[in-house]
ZAMARGU-4260 file (C-alpha; in steps of 0.2 Angstrom, whole numbers, plus 5000, padded with zeros to 4 digits):
<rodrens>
0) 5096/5218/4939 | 5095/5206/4956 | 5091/5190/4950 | 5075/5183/4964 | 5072/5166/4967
5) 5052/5165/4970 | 5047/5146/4972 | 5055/5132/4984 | 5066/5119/4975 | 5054/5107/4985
10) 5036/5114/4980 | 5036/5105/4964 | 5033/5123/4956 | 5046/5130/4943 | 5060/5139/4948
15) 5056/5159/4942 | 5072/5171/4939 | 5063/5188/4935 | 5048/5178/4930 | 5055/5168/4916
20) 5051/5149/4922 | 5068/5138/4925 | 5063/5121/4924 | 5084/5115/4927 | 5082/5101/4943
25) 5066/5100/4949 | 5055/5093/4934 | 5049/5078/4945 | 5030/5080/4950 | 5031/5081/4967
30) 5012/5077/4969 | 5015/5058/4962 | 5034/5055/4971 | 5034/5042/4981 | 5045/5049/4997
35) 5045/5045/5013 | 5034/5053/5026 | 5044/5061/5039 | 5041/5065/5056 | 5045/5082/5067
40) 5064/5072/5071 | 5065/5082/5086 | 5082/5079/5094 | 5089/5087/5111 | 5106/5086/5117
45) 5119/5094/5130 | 5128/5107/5123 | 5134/5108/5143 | 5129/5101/5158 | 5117/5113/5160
50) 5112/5120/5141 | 5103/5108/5129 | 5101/5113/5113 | 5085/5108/5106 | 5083/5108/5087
55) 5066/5099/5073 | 5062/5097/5055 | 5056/5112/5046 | 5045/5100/5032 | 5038/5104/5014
60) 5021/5102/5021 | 5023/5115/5034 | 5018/5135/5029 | 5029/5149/5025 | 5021/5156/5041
65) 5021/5141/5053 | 5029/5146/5071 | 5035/5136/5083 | 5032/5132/5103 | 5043/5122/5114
70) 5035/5113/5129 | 5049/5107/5142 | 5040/5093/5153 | 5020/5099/5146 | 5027/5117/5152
75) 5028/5131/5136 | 5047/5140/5138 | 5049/5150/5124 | 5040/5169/5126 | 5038/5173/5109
80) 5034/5159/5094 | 5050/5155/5085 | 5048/5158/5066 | 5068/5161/5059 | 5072/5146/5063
85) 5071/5127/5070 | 5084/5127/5085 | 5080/5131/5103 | 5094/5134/5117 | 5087/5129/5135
90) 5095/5133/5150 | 5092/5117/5163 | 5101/5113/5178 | 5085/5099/5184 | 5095/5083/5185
95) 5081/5074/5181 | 5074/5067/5165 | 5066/5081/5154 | 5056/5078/5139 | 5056/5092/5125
100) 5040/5093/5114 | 5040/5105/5098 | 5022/5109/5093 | 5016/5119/5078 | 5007/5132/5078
105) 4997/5126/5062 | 4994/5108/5059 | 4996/5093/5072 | 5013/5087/5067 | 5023/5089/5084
110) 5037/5079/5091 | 5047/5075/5108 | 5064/5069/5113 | 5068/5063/5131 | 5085/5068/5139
115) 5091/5059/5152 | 5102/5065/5164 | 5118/5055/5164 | 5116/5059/5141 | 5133/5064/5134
120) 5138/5082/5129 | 5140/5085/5111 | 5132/5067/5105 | 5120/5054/5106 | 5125/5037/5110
125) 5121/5021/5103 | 5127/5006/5111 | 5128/4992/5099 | 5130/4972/5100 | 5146/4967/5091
130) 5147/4952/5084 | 5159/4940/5090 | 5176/4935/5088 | 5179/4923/5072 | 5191/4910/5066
135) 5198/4909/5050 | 5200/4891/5043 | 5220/4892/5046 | 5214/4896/5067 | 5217/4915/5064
140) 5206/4924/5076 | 5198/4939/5068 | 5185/4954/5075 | 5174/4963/5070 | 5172/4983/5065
145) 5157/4995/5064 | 5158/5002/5046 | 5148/5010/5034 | 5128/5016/5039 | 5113/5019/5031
150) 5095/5025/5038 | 5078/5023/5033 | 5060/5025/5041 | 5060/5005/5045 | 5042/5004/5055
155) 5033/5017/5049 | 5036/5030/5062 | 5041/5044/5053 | 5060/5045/5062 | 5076/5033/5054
160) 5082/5020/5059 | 5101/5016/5055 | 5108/4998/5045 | 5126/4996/5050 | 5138/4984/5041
165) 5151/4977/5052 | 5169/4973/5043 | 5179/4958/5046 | 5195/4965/5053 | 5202/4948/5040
170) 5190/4959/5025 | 5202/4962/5009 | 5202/4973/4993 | 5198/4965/4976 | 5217/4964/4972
175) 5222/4954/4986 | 5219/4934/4991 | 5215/4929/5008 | 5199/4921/5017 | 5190/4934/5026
180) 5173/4930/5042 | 5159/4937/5034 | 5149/4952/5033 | 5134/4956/5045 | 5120/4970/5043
185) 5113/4976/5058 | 5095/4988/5061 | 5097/5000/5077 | 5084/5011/5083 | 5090/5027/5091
190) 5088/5020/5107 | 5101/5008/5104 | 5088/4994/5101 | 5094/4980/5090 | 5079/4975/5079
195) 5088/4962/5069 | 5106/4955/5062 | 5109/4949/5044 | 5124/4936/5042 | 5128/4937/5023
200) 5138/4922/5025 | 5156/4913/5020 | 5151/4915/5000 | 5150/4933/5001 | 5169/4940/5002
205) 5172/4955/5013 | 5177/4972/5010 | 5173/4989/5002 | 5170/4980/4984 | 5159/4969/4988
210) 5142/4974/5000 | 5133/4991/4995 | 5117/4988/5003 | 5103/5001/4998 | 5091/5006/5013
215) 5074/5014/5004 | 5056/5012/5003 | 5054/5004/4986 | 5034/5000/4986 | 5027/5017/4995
220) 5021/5006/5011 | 5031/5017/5023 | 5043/5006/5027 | 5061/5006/5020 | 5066/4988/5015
225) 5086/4982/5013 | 5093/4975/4996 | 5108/4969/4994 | 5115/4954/4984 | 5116/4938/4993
230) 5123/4918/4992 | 5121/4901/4996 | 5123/4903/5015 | 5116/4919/5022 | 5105/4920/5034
235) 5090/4935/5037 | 5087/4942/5052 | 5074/4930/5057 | 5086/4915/5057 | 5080/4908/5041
240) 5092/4903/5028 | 5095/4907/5008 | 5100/4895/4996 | 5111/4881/5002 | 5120/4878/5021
245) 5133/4867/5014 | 5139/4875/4997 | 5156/4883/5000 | 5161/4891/4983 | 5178/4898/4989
250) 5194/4894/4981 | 5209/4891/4988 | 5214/4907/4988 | 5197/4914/4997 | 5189/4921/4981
255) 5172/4917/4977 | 5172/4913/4956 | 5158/4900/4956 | 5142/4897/4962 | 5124/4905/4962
260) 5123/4924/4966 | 5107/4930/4972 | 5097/4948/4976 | 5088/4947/4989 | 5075/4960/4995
265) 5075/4960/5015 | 5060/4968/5027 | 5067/4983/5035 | 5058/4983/5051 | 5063/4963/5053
270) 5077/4958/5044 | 5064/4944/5033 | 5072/4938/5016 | 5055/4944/5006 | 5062/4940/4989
275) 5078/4933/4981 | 5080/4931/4963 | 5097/4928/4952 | 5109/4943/4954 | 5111/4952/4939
280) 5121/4958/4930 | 5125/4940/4931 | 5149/4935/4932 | 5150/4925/4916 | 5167/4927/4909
285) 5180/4933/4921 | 5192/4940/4908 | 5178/4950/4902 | 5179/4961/4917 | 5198/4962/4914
290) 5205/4948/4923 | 5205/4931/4927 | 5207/4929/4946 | 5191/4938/4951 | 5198/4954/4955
295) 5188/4964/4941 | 5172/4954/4942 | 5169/4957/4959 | 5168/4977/4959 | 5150/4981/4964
300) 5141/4997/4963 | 5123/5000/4971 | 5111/5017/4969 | 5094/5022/4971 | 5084/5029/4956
305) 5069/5039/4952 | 5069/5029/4935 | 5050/5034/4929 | 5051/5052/4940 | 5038/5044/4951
310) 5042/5024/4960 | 5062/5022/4967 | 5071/5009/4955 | 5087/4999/4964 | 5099/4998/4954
315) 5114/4985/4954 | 5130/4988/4945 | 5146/4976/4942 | 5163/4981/4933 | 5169/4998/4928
320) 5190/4993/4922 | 5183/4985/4907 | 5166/4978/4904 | 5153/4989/4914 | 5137/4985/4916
325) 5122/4990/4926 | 5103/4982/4933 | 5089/4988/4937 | 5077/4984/4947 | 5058/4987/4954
330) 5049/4980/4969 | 5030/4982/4972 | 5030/4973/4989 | 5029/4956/4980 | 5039/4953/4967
335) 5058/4959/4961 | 5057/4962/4944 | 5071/4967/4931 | 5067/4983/4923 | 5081/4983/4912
340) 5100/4978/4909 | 5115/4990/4900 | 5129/4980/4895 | 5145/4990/4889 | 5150/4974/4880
345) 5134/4974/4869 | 5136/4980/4849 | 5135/4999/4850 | 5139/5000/4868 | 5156/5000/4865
350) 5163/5018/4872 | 5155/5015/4889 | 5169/4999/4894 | 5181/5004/4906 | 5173/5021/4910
355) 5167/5017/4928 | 5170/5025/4946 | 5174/5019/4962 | 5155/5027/4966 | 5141/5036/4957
360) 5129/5050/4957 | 5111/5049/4952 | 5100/5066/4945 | 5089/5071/4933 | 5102/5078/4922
365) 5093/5079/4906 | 5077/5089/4912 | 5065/5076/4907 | 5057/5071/4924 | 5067/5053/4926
370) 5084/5050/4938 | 5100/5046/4926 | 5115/5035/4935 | 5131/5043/4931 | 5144/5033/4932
375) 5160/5039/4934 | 5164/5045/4916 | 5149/5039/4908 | 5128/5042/4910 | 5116/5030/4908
380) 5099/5036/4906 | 5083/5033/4916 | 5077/5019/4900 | 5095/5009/4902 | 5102/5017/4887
385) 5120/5025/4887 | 5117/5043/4884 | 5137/5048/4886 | 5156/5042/4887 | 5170/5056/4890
390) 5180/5044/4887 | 5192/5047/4900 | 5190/5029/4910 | 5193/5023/4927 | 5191/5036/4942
395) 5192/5036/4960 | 5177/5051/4965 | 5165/5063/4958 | 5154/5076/4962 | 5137/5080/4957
400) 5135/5102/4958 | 5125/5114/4953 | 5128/5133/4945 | 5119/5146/4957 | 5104/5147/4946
405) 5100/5130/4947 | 5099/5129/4930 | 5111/5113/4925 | 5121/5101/4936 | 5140/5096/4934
410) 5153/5084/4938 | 5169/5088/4946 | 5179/5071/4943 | 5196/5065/4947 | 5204/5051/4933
415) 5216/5040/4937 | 5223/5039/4918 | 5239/5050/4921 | 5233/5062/4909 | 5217/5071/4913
420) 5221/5073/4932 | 5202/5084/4936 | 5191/5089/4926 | 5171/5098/4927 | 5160/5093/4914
425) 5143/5098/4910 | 5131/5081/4917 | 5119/5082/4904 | 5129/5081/4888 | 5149/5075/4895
430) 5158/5091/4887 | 5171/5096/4896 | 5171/5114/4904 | 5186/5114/4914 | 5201/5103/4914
435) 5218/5104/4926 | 5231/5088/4917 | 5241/5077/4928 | 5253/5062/4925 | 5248/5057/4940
440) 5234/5044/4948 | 5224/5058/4956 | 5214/5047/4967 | 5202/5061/4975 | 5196/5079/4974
445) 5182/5090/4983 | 5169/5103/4978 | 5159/5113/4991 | 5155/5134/4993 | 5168/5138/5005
450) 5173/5155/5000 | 5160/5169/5000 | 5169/5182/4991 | 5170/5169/4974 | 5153/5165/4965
455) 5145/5148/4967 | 5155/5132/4973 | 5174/5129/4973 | 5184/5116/4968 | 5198/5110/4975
460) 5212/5093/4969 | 5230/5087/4968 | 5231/5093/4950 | 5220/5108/4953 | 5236/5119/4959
465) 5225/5126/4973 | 5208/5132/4974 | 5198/5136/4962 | 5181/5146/4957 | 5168/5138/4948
470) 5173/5147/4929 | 5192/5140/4935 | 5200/5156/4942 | 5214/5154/4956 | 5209/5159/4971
475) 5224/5153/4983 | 5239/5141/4977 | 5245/5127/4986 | 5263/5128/4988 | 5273/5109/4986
480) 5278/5099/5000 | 5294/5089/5001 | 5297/5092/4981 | 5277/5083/4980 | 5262/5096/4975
485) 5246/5090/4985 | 5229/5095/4989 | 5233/5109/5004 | 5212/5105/5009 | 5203/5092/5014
490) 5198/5080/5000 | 5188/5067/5010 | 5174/5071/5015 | 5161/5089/5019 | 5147/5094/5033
495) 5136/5107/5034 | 5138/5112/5052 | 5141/5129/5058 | 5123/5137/5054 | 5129/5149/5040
500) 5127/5147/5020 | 5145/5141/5019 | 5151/5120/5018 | 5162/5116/5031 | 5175/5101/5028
505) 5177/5084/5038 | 5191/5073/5036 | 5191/5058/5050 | 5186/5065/5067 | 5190/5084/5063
510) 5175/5097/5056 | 5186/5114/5048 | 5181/5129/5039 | 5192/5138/5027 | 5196/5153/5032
515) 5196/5164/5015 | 5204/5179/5023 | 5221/5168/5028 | 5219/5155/5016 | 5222/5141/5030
520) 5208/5128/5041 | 5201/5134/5056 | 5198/5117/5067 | 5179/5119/5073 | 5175/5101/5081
525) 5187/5088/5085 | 5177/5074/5090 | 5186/5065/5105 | 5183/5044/5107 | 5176/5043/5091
530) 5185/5038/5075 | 5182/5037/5055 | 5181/5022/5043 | 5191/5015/5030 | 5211/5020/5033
535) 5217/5036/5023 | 5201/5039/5015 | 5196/5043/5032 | 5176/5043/5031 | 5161/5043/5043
540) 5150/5029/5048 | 5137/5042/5038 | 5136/5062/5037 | 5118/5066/5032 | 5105/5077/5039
545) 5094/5063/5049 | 5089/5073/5065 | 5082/5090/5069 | 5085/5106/5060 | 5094/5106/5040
550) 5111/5105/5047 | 5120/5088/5045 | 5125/5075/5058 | 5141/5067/5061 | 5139/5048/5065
555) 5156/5040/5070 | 5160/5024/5079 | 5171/5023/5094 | 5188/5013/5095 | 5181/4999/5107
560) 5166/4996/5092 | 5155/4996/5107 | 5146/5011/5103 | 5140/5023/5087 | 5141/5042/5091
565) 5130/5051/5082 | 5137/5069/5084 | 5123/5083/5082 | 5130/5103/5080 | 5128/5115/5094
570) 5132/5132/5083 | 5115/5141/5081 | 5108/5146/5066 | 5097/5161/5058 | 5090/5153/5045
575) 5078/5140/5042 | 5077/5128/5028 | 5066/5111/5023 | 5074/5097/5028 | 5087/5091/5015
580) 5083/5074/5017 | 5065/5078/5007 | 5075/5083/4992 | 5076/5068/4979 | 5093/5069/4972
585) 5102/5071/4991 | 5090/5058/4999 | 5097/5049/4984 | 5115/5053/4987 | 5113/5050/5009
590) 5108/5030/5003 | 5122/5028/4990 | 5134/5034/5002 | 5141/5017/5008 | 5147/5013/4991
595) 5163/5008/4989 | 5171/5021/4992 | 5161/5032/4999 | 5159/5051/4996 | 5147/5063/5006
600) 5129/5065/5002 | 5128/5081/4990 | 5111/5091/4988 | 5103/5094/4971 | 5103/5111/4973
605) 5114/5124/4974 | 5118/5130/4994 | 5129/5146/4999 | 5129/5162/5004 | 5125/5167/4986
610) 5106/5163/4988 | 5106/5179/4999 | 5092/5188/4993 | 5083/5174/4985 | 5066/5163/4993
615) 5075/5145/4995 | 5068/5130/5000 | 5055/5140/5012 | 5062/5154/5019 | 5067/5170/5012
620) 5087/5170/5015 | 5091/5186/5022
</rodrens>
C-alpha cells in the first residue's frame, strides 16, 4: 500500500502513515516554542540584465490555500495568483530602480525588495569594512580575512542580519605556537550597514578552535543576541571594555594557559556586553584534557539547544581527545545562569572521555520533547546526563539524517581511529547499523539524497568504496587513484539549489549534481570572484536558507575581503515548501555551522524525491 504523509512536519501535529500516529521528530509543542518570528524575506536579483528573478517565504502561519500577487513599483504583474510556488521571473528592461512587493492573498504579511540598477547578476553584494592591518609583537604585519557567518533577526524586523568573524591572517591551529592579532565580530545588515564590531582582544587566541559564536534569540524578546566566550581585554561594540586593559596572559610561545576566562552575552542589534560570568567548563588541569601545552584544552565546541522542548539553552563545550565536557546555559534577558555541567571525568562518566568531534548535531533523538547534543561518538541528554558512548573516540564530521518515514534520526560519522573508518548508527541508542573499516584517518564523509532511483539518502566517504544507499548497497565504485582509494564525490559541503527534491553538492566556489545515469558531477554554478574559507576544507562564509523561497543561499567572500556575496539560485522551482529555517533541528544546525570545523546546516526531516506523493511541509509534492 502507498504510504501518505498527511500533516506538515511544522504543524506541531503527529506525522500519520495510513492513519497510525508517528510521533519520530516532531514531539516539541510547537504552540509554546520560542522561535523566531520571520518576515515575508522577499529578495530580487538579476538573473540577466534584463530578468530578475523574484522569490519569498512560504511561513507555517500561512494556509494551504494562500496565493500570491506580485506588485512591481505598486503595479500587479502577474495575471493569475501564484499558488505552486514562491519564485516569480520578471522580464524588466527600465534602468531604473524598481521595487518588488509580494502581497498575500490571506493575511497582511507582505514584503518588498528594491533593485537598483547597477545590482550584480547572480548575487547580492555586501561591502564590508575590514579591519585593519596589525603588527605582531616581533613587527610582522598581519591582515585580516572574512571567515565564518552567522544570521539572526537582530532588531526585530522579521529579516536576518549576518555576524561575521574576521581571521587573523597570523590565526593558528591548536597544535601549533605563534602570537596571532585578535579576533573581531562584526553585525552587517543586508544593505551593507555595519551595526557594530566586537574586538575579542590579545587574550583570546585565533583560529577555528577557539571562537564559536552562537547567533539566537535566547529570551523570546525578538532579538537574536551573540555569546561567545570572552577575556580580560575585549571590547563590545559599544567601546566599552571587559575585564582588565592591561592583563596579557600569553606565554612566550603565544598560548593563553592562565588567566580569567569569561561568557559573555552581547545585544545583537548593538554589540552591548549585557552579561559576562566565569566561562564554564572552567581549564583546570591541562593534562587532563590530554596535554600539557594547551593544545587539548583549548578545543571549544558551541550549539544551540531546545533543552526543556520550549526556551533555547546555549551550550559551551571544551575538550573531546581526552576529558569532554559540556555547559549549559540559559538567559532570560537578565541573567546567564548555568543550567547544568557534564564532565567525562566525573565517577561514572567514564566511557564518554575522548569521544568528541570536531562539531556536533543537536535533535530530539529520544522522542521525549527536549534537544539532545551529540557529540561526535557520544550523546548527551537534554538533563546533562550521558545517554551513550559508541566508543569509537575522536572524529573529524558527522551527520544528523533521517529514514523516509521520519520515524528515527541517524548518524553518519567518520573516525579517525584507523579502524572504524565510517560508520551509521541509530542516534537514539548508538548501535551500529552500518560499518565500512579503514586503517586510515578518515577525516570526512557526506550524506545527502542525490540519487532518485535508491530509497532515502546516500552516503558517501574514503573508506565507503563508493556510494552507497541508506541499508549499505553499492550503488557506483570509486575506482583508486595513483595506488590511493579516495572519496570520488564531494565531502565538504551540500546546497539545495536547483529547484528539484534532490541535494546538490558545493565544495569551495563550485555547486554539482550527481548525475546518477553516468555516475560522474555535473558543474551547475561556478561562482566567479568569490572564494571559500578554511584551505582544503574548502567551506562557505554560510550556506543556509536566509532569503526568499526554501532553497538555500550561498554566501561567499571575495579575495580583496572587501565584500561578502551572498549568491541567491536562479533555477526555478515547482514546488513550494515552509521555509526550512522554521524547522528547530535545521534552525539549529544553520547557528552551529561556524563550529570548528564546520559542516552544512542539515534539516530534521527527511528531503528528496521519495516524499513524491506525500503532504510535506505544506504542500502536496506532486
Amino acid at each position: 500500500m502507498k504510504r501518505i504523509i498527511t500533516a506538515s512536519l511544522l504543524t506541531g501535529m503527529a506525522l500519520c502513515i495510513n492513519s497510525v500516529p508517528v510521533f519520530a521528530q516532531s514531539h516539541y509543542d510547537f504552540s509554546k516554542l520560542k522561535m523566531e518570528n520571520l518576515g515575508r524575506g522577499v529578495v530580487a536579483v538579476r538573473e540577466t540584465p534584463e530578468k530578475i528573478n523574484i522569490s519569498w517565504r512560504y511561513l507555517t502561519q500561512d494556509d494551504e490555500s494562500q496565493t500570491f500577487d506580485i506588485y512591481r513599483n505598486g503595479k500587479k504583474i502577474n495575471k493569475t495568483p501564484i499558488s505552486e510556488s514562491t519564485f516569480f521571473t520578471d522580464n524588466y528592461k527600465d534602468k531604473r530602480p524598481v521595487t518588488y512587493e509580494v502581497r498575500p492573498s490571506k493575511g497582511k504579511l507582505a514584503g518588498s525588495y528594491t533593485l537598483n540598477p547597477d545590482s550584480q547578476i547572480g548575487y547580492i553584494d555586501i561591502p564590508l569594512d575590514r579591519p585593519e592591518l596589525g603588527v605582531d609583537i616581533w613587527g610582522k604585519e598581519y591582515f585580516y580575512n572574512a571567515n565564518d557567518a552567522s544570521v539572526g533577526d537582530v532588531d526585530g524586523d522579521g529579516e536576518y542580519e549576518i555576524i561575521l568573524k574576521w581571521d587573523p591572517t597570523n590565526s593558528h591551529d591548536n597544535a601549533h605556537d605563534g602570537f596571532t592579532g585578535p579576533t573581531f565580530l562584526d553585525c552587517y545588515k543586508l544593505d551593507g550597514t555595519k551595526l557594530w564590531r566586537i574586538n575579542l582582544g590579545d587574550n583570546i587566541r585565533s583560529g577555528a578552535h577557539y571562537t564559536q559564536f552562537m547567533v539566537y534569540d535566547l529570551d523570546g524578546d525578538g532579538c537574536a543576541e551573540v555569546v561567545c566566550k570572552t577575556a580580560d581585554g575585549t571590547i563590545d561594540g559599544t567601546n566599552r571594555l571587559i575585564g582588565s586593559h592591561k592583563a596579557d596572559w600569553r606565554n612566550m610561545k603565544g598560548r593563553v594557559i592562565a588567566g580569567p576566562e569569561y561568557l559573555t552575552v552581547f545585544n545583537g542589534k548593538t554589540g552591548e556586553a549585557m552579561s559576562t560570568v566565569d566561562y564554564q567548563p572552567a581549564r583546570g588541569e591541562l593534562k587532563d584534557w590530554g596535554d600539557g601545552y594547551a593544545n587539548r584544552s583549548e578545543r571549544y565546541l558551541a550549539a544551540i539547544a531546545y533543552l526543556d522542548g520550549v526556551h533555547p539553552s546555549v551550550i559551551m563545550c571544551r575538550g573531546y581527545y581526552a576529558k569532554t565536557a559540556l555547559a549549559a546555559y540559559d538567559w532570560d534577558g537578565k541573567e546567564l545562569k548555568l543550567r547544568w555541567l557534564f564532565d567525562s571525568s566525573l565517577p561514572g562518566n567514564e566511557a564518554f572521555g575522548g569521544q568528541g568531534n570536531h562539531n556536533l548535531r543537536i535533535a530530539d533523538v529520544d522522542g521525549d520533547g527536549c534537544d539532545e547534543i551529540i557529540y561526535g561518538q557520544m550523546t548527551v541528554d537534554n538533563d546533562g546526563t550521558g545517554l551513550y558512548s559508541t566508543g569509537m573516540y575522536h572524529g573529524d564530521a558527522i551527520h544528523l539524517l533521517s529514514d523516509i518515514n521520519n520515524e528515527k534520526y541517524y548518524v553518519w560519522g567518520c573516525h579517525e581511529n584507523k579502524k572504524d573508518g565510517t560508520s551509521l548508527r541509530d542516534a537514539a541508542t548508538g548501535e551500529v547499523i552500518l560499518i565500512y573499516p579503514s586503517n586510515k584517518d578518515i577525516g570526512r564523509c557526506m550524506a545527502a539524497d542525490i540519487d532518485p532511483t535508491h530509497e532515502g539518502v546516500e552516503l558517501w566517504s574514503p573508506s565507503s568504496r563508493g556510494l552507497r544507499s541508506f541499508t549499505g548497497e553499492a550503488i557506483a565504485i570509486q575506482k583508486k587513484f595513483m595506488g590511493e582509494t579516495k572519496s570520488f564525490l564531494p565531502v565538504n559541503f551540500c546546497v539545495r539549489w536547483d529547484g528539484d527534491l534532490l541535494t546538490e553538492l558545493l565544495d569551495g566556489n563550485t555547486i554539482s549534481k550527481y548525475n546518477w545515469e553516468t555516475g560522474e558531477l555535473d558543474i551547475l554554478e561556478k561562482f566567479e570572484g568569490a572564494i571559500s574559507n578554511n584551505g582544503t576544507k574548502a567551506t562557505p562564509c554560510l550556506q543556509a536558507d536566509i532569503l526568499g523561497d526554501w532553497r538555500e543561499e550561498v554566501i561567499l567572500r571575495t579575495p580583496d575581503n572587501e565584500s561578502l556575496r551572498i549568491y541567491v539560485t536562479d533555477y526555478p522551482t515547482d514546488y513550494r515548501f515552509h521555509t526550512f529555517m522554521e524547522e528547530p533541528a535545521y534552525r539549529i544546525s544553520v547557528a552551529n555551522q561556524n563550529v570548528a570545523y564546520n559542516q552544512p546546516a542539515e534539516p530534521g526531516f527527511y528531503f528528496g524525491p521519495d516524499l513524491k506523493g506525500r503532504k510535506f511541509r505544506g504542500t502536496f509534492v506532486k
